[in-house]
ZADO-1210 file (C-alpha; in nm, 4 decimals, padded with zeros to 6 digits):
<atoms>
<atom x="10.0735" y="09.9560" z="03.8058" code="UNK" pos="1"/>
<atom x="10.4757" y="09.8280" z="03.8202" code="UNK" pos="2"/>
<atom x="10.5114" y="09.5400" z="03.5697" code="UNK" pos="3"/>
<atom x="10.6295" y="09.2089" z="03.7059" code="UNK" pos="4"/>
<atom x="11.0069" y="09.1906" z="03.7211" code="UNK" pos="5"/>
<atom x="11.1714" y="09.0102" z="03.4984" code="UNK" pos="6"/>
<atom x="11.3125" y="08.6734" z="03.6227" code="UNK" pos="7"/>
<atom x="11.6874" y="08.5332" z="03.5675" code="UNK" pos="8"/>
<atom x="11.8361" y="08.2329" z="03.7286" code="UNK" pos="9"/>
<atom x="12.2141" y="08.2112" z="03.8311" code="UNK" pos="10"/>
<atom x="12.2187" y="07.8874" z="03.8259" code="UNK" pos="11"/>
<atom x="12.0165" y="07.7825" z="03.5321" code="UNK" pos="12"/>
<atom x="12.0975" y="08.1188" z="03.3064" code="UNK" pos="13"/>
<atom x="11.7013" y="08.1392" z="03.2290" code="UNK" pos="14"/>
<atom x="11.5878" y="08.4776" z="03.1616" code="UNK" pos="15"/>
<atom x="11.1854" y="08.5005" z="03.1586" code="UNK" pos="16"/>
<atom x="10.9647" y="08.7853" z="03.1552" code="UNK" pos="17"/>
<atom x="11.1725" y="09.0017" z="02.9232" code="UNK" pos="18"/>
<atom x="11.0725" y="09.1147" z="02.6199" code="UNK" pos="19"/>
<atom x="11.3382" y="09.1094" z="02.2892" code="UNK" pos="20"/>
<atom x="11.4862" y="09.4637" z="02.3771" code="UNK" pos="21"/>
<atom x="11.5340" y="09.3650" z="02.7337" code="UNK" pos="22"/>
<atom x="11.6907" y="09.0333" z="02.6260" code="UNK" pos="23"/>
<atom x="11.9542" y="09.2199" z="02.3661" code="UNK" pos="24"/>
<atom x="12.0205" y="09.4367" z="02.6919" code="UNK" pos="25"/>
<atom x="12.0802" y="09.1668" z="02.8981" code="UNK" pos="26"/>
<atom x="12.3649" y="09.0055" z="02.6593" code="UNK" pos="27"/>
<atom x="12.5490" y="09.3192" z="02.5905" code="UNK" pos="28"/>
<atom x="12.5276" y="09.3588" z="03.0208" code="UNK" pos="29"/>
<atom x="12.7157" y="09.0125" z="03.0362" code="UNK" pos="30"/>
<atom x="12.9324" y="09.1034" z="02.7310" code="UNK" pos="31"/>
<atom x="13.0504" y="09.4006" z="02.9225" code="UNK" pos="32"/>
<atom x="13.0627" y="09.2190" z="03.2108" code="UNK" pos="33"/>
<atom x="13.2777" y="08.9736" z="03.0787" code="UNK" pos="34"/>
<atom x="13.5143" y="09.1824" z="02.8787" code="UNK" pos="35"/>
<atom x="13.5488" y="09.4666" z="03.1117" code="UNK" pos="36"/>
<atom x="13.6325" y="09.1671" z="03.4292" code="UNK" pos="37"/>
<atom x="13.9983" y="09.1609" z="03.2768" code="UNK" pos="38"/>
<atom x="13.9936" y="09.5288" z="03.3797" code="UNK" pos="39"/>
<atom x="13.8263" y="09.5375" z="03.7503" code="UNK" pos="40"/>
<atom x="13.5144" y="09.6173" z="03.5648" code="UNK" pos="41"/>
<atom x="13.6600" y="10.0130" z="03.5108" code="UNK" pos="42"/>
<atom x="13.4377" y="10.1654" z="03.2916" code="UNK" pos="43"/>
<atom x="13.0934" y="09.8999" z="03.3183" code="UNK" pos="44"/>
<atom x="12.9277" y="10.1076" z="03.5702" code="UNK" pos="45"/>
<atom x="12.9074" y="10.3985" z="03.3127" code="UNK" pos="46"/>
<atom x="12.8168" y="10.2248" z="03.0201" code="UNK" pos="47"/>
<atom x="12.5680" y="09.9819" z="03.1938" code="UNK" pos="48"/>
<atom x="12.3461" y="10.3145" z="03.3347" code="UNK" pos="49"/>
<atom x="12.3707" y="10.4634" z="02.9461" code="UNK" pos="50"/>
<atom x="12.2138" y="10.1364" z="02.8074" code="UNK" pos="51"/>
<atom x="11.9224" y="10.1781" z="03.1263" code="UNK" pos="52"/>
<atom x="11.8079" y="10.4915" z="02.9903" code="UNK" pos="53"/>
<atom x="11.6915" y="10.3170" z="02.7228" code="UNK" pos="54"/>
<atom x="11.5096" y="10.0708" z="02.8755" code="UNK" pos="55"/>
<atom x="11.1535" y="10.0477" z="03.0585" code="UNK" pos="56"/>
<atom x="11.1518" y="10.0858" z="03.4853" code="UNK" pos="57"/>
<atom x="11.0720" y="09.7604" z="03.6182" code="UNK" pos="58"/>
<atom x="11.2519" y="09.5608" z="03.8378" code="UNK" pos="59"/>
<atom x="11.5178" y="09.2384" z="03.7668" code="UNK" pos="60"/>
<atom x="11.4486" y="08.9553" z="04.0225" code="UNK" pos="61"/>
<atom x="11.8085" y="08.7168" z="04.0373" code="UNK" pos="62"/>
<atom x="11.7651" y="08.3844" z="04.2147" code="UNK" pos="63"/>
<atom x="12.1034" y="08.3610" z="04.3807" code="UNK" pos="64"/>
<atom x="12.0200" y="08.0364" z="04.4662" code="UNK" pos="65"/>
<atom x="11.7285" y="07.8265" z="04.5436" code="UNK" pos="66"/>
<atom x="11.6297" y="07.9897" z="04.8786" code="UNK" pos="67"/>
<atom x="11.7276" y="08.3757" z="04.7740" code="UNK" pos="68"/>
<atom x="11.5958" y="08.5924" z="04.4890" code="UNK" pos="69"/>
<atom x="11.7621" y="08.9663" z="04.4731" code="UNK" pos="70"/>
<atom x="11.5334" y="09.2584" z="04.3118" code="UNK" pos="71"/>
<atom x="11.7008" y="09.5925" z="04.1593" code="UNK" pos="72"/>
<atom x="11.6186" y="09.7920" z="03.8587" code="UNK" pos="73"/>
<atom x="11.6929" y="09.6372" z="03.5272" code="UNK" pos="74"/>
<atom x="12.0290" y="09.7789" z="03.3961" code="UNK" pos="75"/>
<atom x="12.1662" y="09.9150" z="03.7369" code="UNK" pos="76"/>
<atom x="12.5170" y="09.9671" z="03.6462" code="UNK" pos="77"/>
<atom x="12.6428" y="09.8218" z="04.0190" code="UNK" pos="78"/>
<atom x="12.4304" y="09.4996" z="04.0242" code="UNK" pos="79"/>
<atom x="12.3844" y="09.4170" z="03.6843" code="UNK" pos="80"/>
<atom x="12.7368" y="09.2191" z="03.6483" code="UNK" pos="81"/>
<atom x="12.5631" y="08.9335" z="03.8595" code="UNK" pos="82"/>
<atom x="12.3608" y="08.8663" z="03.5034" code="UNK" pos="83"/>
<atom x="12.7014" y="08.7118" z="03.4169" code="UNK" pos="84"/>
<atom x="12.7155" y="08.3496" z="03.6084" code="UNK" pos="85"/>
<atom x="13.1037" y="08.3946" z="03.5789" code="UNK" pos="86"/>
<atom x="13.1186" y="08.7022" z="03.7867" code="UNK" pos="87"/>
<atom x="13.1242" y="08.6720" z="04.1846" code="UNK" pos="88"/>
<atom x="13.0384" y="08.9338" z="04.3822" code="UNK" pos="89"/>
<atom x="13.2854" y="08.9985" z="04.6431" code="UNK" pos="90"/>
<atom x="13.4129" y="08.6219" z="04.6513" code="UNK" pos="91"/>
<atom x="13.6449" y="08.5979" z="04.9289" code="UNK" pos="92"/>
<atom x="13.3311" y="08.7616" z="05.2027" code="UNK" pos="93"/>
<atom x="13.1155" y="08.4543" z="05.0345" code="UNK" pos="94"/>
<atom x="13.4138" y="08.1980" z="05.0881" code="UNK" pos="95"/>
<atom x="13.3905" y="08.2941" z="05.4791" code="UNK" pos="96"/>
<atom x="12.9994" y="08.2809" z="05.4879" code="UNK" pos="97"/>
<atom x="13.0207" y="07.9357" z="05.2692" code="UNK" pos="98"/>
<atom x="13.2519" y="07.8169" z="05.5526" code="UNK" pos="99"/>
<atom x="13.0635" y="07.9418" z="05.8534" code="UNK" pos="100"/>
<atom x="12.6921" y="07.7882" z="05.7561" code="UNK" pos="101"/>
<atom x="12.7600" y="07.5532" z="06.0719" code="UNK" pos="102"/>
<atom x="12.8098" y="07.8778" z="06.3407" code="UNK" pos="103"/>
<atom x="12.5641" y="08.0734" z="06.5022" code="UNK" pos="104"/>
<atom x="12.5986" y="08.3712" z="06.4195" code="UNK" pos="105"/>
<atom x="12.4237" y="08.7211" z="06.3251" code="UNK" pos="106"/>
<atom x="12.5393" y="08.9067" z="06.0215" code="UNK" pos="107"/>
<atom x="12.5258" y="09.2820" z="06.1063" code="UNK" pos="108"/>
<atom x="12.5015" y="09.4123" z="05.7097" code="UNK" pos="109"/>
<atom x="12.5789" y="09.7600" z="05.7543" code="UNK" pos="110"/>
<atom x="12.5665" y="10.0213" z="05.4345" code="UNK" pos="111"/>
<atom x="12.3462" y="09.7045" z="05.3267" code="UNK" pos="112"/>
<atom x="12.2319" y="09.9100" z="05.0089" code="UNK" pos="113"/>
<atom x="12.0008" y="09.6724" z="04.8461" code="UNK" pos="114"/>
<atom x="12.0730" y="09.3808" z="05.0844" code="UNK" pos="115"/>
<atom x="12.2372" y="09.1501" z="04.8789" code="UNK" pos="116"/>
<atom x="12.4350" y="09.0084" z="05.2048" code="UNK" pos="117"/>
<atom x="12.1754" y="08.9576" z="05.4052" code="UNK" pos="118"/>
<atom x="11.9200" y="08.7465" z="05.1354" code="UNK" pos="119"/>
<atom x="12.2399" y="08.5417" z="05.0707" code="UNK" pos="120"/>
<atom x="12.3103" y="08.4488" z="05.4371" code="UNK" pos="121"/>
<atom x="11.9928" y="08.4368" z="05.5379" code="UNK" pos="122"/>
<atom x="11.8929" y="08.1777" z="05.3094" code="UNK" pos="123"/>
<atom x="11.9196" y="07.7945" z="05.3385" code="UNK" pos="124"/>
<atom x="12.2309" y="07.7316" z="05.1690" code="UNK" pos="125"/>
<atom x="12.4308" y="07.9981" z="05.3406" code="UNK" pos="126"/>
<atom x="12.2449" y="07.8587" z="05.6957" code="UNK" pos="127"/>
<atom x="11.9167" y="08.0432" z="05.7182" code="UNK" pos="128"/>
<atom x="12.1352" y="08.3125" z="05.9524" code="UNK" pos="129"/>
<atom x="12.0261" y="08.5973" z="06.1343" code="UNK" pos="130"/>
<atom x="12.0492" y="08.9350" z="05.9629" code="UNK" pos="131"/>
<atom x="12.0295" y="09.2993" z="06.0236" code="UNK" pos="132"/>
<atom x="12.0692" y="09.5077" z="05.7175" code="UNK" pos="133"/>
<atom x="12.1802" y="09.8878" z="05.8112" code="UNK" pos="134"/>
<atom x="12.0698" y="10.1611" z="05.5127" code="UNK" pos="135"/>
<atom x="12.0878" y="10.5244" z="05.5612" code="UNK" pos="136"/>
<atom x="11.9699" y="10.6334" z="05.1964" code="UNK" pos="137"/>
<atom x="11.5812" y="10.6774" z="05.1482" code="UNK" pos="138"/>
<atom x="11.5871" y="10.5632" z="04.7386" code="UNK" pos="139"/>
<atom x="11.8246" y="10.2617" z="04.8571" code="UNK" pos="140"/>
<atom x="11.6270" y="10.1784" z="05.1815" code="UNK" pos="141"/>
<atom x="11.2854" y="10.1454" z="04.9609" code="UNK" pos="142"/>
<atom x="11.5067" y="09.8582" z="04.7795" code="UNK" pos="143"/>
<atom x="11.6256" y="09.7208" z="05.0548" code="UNK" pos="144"/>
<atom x="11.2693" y="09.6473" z="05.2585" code="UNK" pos="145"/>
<atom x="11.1321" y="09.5226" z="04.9378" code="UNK" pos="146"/>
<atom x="11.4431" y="09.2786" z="04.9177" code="UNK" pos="147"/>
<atom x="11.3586" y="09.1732" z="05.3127" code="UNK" pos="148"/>
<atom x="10.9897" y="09.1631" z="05.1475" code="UNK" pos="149"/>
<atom x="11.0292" y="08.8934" z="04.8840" code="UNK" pos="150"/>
<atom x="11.2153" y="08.6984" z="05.0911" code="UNK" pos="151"/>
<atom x="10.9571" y="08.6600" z="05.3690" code="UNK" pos="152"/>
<atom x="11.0852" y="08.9133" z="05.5719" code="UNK" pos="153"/>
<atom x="11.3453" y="08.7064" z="05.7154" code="UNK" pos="154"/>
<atom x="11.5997" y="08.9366" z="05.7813" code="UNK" pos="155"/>
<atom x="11.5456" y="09.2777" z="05.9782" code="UNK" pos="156"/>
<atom x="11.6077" y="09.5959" z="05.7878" code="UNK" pos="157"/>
<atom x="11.7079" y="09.9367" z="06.0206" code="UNK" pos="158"/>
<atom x="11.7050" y="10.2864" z="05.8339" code="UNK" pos="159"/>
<atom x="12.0088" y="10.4747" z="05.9521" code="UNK" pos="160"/>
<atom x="12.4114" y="10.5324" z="05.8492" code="UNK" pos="161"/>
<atom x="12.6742" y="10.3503" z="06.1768" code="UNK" pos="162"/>
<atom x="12.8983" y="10.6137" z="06.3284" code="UNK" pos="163"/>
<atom x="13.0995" y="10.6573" z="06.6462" code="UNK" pos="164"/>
<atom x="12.8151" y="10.7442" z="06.8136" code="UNK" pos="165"/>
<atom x="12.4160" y="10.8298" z="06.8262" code="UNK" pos="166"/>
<atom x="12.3050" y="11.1416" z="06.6665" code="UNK" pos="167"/>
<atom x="12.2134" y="11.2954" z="06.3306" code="UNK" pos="168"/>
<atom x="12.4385" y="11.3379" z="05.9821" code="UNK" pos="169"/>
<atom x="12.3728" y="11.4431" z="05.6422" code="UNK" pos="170"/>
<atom x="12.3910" y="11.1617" z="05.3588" code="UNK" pos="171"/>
<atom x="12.5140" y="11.2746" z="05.0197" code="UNK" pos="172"/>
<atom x="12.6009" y="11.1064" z="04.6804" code="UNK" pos="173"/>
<atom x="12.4722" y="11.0660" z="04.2826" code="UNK" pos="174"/>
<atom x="12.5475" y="10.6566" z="04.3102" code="UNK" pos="175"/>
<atom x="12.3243" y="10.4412" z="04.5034" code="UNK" pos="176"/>
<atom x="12.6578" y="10.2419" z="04.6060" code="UNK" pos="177"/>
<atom x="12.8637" y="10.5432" z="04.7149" code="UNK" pos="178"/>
<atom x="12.6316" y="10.7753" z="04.9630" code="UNK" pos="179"/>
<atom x="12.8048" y="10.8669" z="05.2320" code="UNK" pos="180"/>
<atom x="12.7711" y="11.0836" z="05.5601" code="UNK" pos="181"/>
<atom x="13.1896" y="11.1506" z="05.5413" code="UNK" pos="182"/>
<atom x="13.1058" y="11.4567" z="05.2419" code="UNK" pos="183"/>
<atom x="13.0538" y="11.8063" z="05.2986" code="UNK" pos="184"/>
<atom x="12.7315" y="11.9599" z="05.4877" code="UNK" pos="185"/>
<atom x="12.6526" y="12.1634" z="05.1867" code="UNK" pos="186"/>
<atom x="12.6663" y="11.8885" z="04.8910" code="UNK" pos="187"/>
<atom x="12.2928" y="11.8536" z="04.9561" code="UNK" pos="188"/>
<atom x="12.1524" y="11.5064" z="05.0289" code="UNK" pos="189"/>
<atom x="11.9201" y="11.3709" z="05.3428" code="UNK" pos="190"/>
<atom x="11.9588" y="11.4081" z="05.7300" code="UNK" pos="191"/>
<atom x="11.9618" y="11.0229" z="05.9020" code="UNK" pos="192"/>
<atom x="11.9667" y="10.8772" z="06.2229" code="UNK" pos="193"/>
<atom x="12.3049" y="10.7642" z="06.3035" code="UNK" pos="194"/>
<atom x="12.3998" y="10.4694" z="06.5507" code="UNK" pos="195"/>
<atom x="12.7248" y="10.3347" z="06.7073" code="UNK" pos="196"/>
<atom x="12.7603" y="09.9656" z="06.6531" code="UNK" pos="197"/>
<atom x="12.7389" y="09.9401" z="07.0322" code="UNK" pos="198"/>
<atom x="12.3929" y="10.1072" z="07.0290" code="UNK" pos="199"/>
<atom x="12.2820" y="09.7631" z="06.9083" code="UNK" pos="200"/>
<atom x="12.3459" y="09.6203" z="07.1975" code="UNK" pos="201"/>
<atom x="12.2141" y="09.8803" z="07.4233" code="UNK" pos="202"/>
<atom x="11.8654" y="09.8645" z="07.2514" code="UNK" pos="203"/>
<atom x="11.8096" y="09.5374" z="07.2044" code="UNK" pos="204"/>
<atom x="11.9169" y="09.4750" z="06.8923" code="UNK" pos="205"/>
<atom x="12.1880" y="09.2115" z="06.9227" code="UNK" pos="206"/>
<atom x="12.3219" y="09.0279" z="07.2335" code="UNK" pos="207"/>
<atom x="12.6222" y="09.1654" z="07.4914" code="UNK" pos="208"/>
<atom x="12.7818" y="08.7736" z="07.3918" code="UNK" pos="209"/>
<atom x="12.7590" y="08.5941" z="07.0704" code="UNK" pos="210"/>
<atom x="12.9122" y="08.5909" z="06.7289" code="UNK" pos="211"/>
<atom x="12.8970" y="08.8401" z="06.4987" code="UNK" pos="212"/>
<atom x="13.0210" y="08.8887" z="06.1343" code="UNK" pos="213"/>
<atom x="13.0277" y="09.2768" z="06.0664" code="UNK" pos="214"/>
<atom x="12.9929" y="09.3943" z="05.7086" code="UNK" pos="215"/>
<atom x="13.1488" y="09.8058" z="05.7378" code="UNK" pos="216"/>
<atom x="13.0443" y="09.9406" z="05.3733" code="UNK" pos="217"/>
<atom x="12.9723" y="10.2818" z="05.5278" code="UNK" pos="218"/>
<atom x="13.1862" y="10.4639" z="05.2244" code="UNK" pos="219"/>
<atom x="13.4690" y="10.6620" z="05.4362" code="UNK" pos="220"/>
<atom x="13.3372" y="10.6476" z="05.7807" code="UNK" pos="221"/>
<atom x="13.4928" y="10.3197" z="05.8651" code="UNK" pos="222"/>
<atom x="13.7091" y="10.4056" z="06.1213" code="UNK" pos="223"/>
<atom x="13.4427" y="10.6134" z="06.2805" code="UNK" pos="224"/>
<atom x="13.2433" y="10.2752" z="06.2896" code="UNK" pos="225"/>
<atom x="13.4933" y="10.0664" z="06.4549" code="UNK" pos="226"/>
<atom x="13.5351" y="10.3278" z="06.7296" code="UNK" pos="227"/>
<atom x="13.1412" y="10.2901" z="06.7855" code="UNK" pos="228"/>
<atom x="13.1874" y="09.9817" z="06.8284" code="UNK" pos="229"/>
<atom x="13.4525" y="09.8465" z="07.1180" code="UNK" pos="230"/>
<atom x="13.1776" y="09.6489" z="07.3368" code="UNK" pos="231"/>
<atom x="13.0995" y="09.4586" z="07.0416" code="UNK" pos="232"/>
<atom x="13.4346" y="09.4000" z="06.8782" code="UNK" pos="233"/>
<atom x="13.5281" y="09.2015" z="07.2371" code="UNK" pos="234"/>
<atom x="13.2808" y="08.9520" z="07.1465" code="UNK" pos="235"/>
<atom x="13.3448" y="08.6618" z="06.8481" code="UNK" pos="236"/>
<atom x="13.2945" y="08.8927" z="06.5798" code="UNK" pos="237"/>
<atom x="13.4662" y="08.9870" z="06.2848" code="UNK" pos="238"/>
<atom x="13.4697" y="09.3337" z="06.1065" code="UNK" pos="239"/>
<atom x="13.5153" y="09.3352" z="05.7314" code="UNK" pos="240"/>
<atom x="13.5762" y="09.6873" z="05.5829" code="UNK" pos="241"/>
<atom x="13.6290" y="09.8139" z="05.2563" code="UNK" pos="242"/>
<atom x="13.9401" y="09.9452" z="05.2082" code="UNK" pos="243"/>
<atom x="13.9311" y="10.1534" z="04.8642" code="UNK" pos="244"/>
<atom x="14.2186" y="10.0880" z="04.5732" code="UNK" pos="245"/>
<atom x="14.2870" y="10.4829" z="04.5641" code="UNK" pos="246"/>
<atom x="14.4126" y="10.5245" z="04.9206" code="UNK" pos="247"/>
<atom x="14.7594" y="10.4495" z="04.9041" code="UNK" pos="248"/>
<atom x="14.7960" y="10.5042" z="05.2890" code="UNK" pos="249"/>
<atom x="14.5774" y="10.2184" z="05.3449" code="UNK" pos="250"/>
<atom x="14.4046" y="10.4389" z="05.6556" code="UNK" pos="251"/>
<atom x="14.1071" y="10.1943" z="05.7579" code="UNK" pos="252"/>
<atom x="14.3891" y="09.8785" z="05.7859" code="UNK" pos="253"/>
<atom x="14.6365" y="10.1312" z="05.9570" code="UNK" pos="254"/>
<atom x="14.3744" y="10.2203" z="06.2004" code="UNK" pos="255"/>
<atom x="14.2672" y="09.8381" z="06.2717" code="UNK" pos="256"/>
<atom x="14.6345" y="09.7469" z="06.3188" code="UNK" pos="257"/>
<atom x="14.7859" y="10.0021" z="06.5200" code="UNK" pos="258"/>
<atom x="14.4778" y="10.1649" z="06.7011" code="UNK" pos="259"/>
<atom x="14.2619" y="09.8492" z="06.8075" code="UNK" pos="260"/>
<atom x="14.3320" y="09.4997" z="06.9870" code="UNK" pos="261"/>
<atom x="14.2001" y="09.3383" z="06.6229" code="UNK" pos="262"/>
<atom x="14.4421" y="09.1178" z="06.4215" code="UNK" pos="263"/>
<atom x="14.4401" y="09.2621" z="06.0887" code="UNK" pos="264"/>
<atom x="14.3310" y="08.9959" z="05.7859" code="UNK" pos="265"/>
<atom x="14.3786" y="09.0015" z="05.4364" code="UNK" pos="266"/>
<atom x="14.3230" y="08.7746" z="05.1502" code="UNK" pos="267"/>
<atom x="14.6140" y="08.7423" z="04.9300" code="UNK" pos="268"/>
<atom x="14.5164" y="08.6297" z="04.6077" code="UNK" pos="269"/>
<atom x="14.8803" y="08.5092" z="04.5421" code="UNK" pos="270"/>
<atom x="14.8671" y="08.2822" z="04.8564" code="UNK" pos="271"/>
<atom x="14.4797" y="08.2237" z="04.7981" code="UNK" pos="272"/>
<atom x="14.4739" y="08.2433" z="05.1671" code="UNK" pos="273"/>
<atom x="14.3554" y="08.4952" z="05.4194" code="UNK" pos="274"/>
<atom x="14.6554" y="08.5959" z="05.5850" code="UNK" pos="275"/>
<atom x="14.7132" y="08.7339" z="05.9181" code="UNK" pos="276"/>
<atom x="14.9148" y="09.0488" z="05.8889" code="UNK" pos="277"/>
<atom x="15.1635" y="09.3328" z="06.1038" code="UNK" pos="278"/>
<atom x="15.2506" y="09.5055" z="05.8538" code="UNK" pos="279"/>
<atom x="15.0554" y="09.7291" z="05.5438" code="UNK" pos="280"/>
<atom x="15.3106" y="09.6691" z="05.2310" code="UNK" pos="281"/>
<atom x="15.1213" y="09.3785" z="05.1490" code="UNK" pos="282"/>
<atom x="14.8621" y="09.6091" z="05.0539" code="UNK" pos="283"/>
<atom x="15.0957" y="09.7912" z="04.8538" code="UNK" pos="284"/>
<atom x="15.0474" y="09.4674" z="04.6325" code="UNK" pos="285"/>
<atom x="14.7387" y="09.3430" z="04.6945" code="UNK" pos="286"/>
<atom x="14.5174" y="09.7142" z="04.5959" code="UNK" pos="287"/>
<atom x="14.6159" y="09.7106" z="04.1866" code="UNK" pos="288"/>
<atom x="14.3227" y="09.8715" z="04.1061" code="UNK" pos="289"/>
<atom x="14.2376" y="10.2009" z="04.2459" code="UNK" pos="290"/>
<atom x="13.8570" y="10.2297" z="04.1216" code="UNK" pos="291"/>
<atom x="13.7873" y="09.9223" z="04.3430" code="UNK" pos="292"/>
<atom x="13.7410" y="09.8343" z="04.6945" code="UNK" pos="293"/>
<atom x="13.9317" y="09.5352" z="04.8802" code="UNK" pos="294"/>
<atom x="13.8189" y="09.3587" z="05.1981" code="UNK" pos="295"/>
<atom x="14.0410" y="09.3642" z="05.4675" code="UNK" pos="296"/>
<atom x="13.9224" y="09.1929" z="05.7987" code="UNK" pos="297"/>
<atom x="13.9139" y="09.2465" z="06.1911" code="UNK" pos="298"/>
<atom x="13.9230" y="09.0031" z="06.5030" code="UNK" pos="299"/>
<atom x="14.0139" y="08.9856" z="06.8514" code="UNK" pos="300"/>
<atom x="13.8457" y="08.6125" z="06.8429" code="UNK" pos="301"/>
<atom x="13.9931" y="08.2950" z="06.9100" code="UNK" pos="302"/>
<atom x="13.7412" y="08.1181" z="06.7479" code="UNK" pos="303"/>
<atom x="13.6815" y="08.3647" z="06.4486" code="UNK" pos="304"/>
<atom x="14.0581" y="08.3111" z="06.3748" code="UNK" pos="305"/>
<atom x="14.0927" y="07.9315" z="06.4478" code="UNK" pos="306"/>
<atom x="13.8064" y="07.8864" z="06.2093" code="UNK" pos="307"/>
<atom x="14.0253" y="08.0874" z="05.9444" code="UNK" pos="308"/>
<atom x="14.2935" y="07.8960" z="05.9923" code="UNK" pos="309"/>
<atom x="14.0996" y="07.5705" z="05.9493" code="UNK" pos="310"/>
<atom x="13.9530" y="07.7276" z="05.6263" code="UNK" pos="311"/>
<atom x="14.3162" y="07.7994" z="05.4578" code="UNK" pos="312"/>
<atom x="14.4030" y="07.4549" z="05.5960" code="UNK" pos="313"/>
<atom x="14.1050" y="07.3401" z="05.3652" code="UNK" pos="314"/>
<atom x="14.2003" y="07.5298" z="05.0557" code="UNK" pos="315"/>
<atom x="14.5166" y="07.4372" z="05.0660" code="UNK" pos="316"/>
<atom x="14.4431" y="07.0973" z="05.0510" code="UNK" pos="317"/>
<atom x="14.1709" y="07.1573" z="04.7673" code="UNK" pos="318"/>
<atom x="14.4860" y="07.3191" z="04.5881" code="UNK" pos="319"/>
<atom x="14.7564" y="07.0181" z="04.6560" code="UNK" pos="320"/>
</atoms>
C-alpha cells in the first residue's frame, strides 16, 4: 500500500508527514532552488533527480493555495522548485489568470503534464474556471487524473498530444516535461490519439463562441497546433506557447506573426509589461537563457487585448 504523501503548504511553509531524511531533502531542494534561481535554475533538474534516488516513492501534496493541492513524486527535479515559496512558476501566465478571475472563460491546458494549470485556475482564488487538461504520455497522464482526483474532479482530463489534425503519432522522451510527438519514429516511446484544437469544438468539447485561454506546451509541435486550430483562434481566445531559449530563429513567434491574423505578445521584463509586438529582435533580448522556455502570446480578440492593456495600465500604476 502507497504511503500518504507528504504535505507542504506554500503559504504557511509547513512540511508534515515527512520523516528527518525527507525533511534534510526538502531544504537542500529549496537551497538549490534558491541558489541555482540566479542561474535560470541550469543545472537543478539534474541534481534534484540524483538526491530522489535516494529517497522513498511516495507522493508530495503542495497546497498552492487554500482551494488547490498539487501531487507529484517527492524530489521530481521539474516540480520540486515550488518547495521554495520564493520561486513562481511561470509568473507572467499566473499574472494574466490573477487578472482574468472576473471572465468566463475555459482554460484549454494542453501538454497539461501533471496539471498544475488547471488545479490553479480551477480553484476559488483563480475563479473556480473551467478546465480541460490535454496529456498524451501514459506515466504523466496517471499524474494528471489523480491531480483532477484530489481536487474533486473539477477539471476534465483528455488523454491525447494536439496536432494539426486527428490521427495517430508516436510520443517519445526520458523527461516527464519534455515528451514530444515532433522526435523520430524510431526513438521508441507510445502511439496516442492526436486532436486538432478545432476537434474540440466539433465533439463537444468546448463551444463554437466563448473565451478561451490556450496553454500550447506540446514541446515542438506548436505551430502544428495553431494550424489545428483556426475556428477556435477567431473566437476570444488567447494562445500562449512556449517559445524555447535555444532557438535563435524564434520559429513559433515568427509563425504567429507573419502566418496568422494573431497579434503577437510578449512580456518584457524590462518594461514589466506585456507588449504588443511586429517585430522578433525583442526576442533577441528577451530569450537570455537558452535551457529555458519563454511565453510568448496570441490574439485576434478585442477583448483579450483591451483586457491586457487595462492590466499594464494597472501595473504601471502599482509601479509609479
Amino acid at each position: 500500500m502507497a504511503q500518504a504523501p507528504i504535505q507542504f503548504d506554500r503559504a504557511s511553509g509547513a512540511l508534515e508527514g515527512a520523516n528527518l531524511w525527507e525533511r534534510t531533502a526538502a531544504l537542500a531542494l529549496v537551497t538549490g532552488s534558491k541558489i541555482s534561481s540566479h542561474f535560470s535554475h541550469m543545472g537543478y533538474i539534474a541534481c534534484a533527480n540524483l538526491l530522489r534516488k535516494t529517497l522513498p516513492e511516495r507522493n508530495i501534496a503542495i497546497r498552492l493555495n487554500p482551494d488547490a493541492v498539487f501531487e507529484f513524486p517527492y524530489g521530481d527535479g521539474y516540480w520540486s522548485k515550488l518547495l521554495n515559496r520564493s520561486y513562481n512558476y511561470e509568473d507572467e501566465l499566473e499574472v494574466l489568470f490573477a487578472d482574468s478571475i472576473d471572465v468566463d472563460y475555459t482554460l484549454l491546458d494542453c501538454g497539461a503534464n501533471y496539471g498544475y494549470w488547471s488545479v490553479l485556475v480551477s480553484s476559488k482564488p483563480f475563479g473556480s474556471h473551467k478546465a480541460i487538461a490535454i496529456e498524451p504520455s501514459g506515466q504523466n497522464y496517471t499524474k494528471l487524473a489523480n491531480n483532477a482526483r484530489v481536487n474533486g474532479n473539477r477539471f476534465e482530463t483528455l488523454k491525447c498530444a494536439i496536432g494539426a489534425a486527428r490521427g495517430t503519432a508516436r510520443l517519445s522522451g526520458t523527461k516527464h516535461e519534455a515528451f514530444s510527438i515532433a522526435g523520430a519514429p524510431s526513438a521508441g516511446g507510445e502511439d496516442v490519439p492526436v486532436l486538432a484544437l478545432d476537434n474540440l469544438i466539433d465533439d463537444g468539447k468546448v463551444a463554437a463562441h466563448g473565451k478561451y485561454l490556450i496553454k500550447l506546451d506540446v514541446e515542438g509541435v506548436e505551430i502544428e497546433a495553431i494550424k489545428g486550430g483556426a475556428r477556435l483562434l477567431e473566437t476570444d481566445s488567447v494562445i500562449m506557447c512556449e517559445e524555447h531559449g535555444s532557438d535563435r530563429s524564434h520559429a513559433v513567434s515568427r509563425f504567429i506573426l507573419e502566418q496568422t491574423p494573431l497579434k503577437l505578445i510578449v512580456f518584457d521584463p524590462r518594461s514589466n509589461r506585456m507588449e504588443t509586438v511586429t517585430e522578433l529582435s525583442i526576442l533577441d533580448r528577451i530569450k537570455v537563457s537558452t535551457h529555458v522556455g519563454y511565453n510568448v502570446f496570441g490574439t485576434a480578440s478585442a477583448f483579450w487585448q483591451d483586457r491586457i492593456d487595462a492590466l499594464n495600465a494597472k501595473t504601471a500604476r502599482r509601479m509609479q
